[in-house]
N, C-alpha and C positions, 0 to 999 in steps of 0.2 A: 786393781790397785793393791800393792803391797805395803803397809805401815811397819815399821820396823823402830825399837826404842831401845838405848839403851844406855848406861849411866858413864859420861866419860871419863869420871875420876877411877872407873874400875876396870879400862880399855888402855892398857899401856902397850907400847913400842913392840913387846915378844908374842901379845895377845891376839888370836889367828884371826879375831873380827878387825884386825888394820888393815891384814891385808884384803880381806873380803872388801872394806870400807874403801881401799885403793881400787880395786877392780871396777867397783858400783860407779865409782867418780868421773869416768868417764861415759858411760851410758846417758843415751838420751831420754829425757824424762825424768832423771834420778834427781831427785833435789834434798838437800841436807839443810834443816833447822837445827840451829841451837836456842835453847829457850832460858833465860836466863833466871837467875834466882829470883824470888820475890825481892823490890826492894824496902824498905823499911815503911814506909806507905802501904803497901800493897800486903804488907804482915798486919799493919793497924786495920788498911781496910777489914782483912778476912776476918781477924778477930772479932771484928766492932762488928758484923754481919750476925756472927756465929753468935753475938750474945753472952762470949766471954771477956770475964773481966781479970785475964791475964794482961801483963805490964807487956805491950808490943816491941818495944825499945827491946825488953830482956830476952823476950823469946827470939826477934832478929841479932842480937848479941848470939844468942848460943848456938843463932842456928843458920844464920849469916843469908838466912832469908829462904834457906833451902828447909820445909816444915819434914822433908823425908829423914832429917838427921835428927827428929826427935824418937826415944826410943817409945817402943809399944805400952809399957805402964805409965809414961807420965803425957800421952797422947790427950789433948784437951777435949774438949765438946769444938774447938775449930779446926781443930786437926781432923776430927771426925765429919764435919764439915766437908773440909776439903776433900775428902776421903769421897764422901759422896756426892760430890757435884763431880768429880773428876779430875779435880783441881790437884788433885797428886794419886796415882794410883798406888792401889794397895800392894803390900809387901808378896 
């Protein structure tokens, strides 16, 4: 089994993994997930887990539910969470 990840807001049209991604598409066995941003629940859930008392609403505002768009110094004790359960891989 081959696992293969990668971010698709940073895979456009000219980038050589499309065409790689065209090639796979046809193969049997190859299957493709998209896995979607957290949505504003599932920011409260994690926070409310983690034990932090960050405002959920403000952090899915800034981060539209995706926690990998928050930067390295202002990363929470839920970010660090996720971080280690696996709920977002590290940088």
């Amino acid at each position: 089994m081959i696992l293969a990840t990668f971010r698709s807001e940073e895979v456009g049209q000219e980038h050589p993994l499309t065409v790689v991604m065209g090639d796979l598409a046809g193969l049997h066995g190859v299957v493709r997930m998209q896995l979607p941003a957290l949505s504003a629940a599932g920011v409260r859930q994690l926070l409310d887990q983690a034990g932090s008392a960050l405002d959920a609403d403000e952090i899915f505002r800034l981060t539209g539910g995706n926690l990998r768009k928050l930067q390295a110094p202002n990363r929470s004790r839920a970010v660090a969470t996720a971080l280690r359960l696996g709920i977002i891989p590290p940088r």
